[in-house]
C-alpha positions in Angstrom: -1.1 -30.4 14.7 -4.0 -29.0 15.8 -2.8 -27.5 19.1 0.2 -25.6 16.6 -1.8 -24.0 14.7 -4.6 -22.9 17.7 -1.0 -22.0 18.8 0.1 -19.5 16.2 -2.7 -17.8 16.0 -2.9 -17.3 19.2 0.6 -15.6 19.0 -0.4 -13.6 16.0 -3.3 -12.2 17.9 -1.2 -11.0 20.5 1.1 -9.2 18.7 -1.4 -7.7 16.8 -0.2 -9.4 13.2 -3.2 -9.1 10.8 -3.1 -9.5 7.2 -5.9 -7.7 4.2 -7.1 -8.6 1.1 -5.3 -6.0 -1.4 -8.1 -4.4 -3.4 -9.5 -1.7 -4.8 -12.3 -0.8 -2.0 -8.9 -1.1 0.7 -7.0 0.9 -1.0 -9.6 4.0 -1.1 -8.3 7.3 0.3 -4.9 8.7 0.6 -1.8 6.7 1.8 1.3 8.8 3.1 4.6 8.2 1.7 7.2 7.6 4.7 10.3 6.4 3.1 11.3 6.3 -0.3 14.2 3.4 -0.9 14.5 4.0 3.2 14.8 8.1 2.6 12.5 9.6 4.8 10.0 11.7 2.6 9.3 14.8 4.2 7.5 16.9 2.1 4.3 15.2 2.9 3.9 13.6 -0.7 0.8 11.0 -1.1 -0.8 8.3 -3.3 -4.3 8.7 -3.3 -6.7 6.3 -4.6 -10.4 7.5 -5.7 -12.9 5.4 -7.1 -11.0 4.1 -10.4 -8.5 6.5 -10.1 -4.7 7.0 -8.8 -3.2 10.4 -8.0 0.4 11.3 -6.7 0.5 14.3 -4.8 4.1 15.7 -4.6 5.3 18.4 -3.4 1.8 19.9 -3.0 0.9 19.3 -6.6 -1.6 16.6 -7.3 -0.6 15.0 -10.6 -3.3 13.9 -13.3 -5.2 11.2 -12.2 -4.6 7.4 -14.0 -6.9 4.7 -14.3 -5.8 1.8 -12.0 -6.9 -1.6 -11.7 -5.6 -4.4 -9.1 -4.6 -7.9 -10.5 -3.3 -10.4 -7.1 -0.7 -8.6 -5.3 -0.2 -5.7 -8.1 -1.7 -2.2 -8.8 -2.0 -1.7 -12.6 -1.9 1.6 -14.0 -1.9 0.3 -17.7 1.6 2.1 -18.6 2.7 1.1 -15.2 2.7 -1.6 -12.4 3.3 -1.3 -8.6 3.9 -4.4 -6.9 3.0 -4.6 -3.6 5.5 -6.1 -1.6 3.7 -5.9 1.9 -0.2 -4.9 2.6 -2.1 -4.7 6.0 -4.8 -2.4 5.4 -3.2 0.6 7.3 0.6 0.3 5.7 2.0 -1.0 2.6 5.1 -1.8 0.7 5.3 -1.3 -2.8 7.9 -1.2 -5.1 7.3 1.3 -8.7 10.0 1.4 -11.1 12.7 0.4 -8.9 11.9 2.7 -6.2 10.8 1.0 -2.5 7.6 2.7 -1.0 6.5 2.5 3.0 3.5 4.1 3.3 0.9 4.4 5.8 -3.2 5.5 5.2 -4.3 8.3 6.6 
């Protein structure tokens, strides 16, 4: 049992797979939205995350910041929740009302 699992993580370090902690310290800066429900986004639109706080930057505008807090594998924004679907420190998943995010920090 011991040789599988030396095994798989041998594999996993070879083809690079690493996982992160969600949180609020690896989520700091601005993460570029790729795809929207597998739409490319190309307006260069962005979540960015400072400190306590959660912007959307669309379309050039950068929206009133919210408060946001992160509970397990979801972002709470206190009127809202994002659900993070997939996390590695430089690309996430995350679904917000309904919608399907890629993303990748910048």
């Amino acid at each position: 049992m011991k040789q599988v699992a030396v095994f798989v993580a041998l594999i996993m370090l070879a083809l690079g797979v690493q996982a992160a902690e969600l949180s609020k310290q690896a989520l700091q800066g601005s993460w570029l939205i790729l795809t929207m429900n597998g739409e490319s986004d190309d307006e260069n639109d962005k979540w960015e995350f400072e400190g306590d706080n959660f912007y959307q930057n669309l379309g050039g505008r950068r929206i009133s910041p919210d408060a946001f807090t992160v509970k397990g594998q979801t972002i709470d924004l206190g009127y809202a929740k994002i659900k993070v679907l997939a996390f590695d420190g430089d690309t996430m998943t995350a679904d917000m009302a309904g919608f399907t995010y890629e993303l990748k920090k910048e």
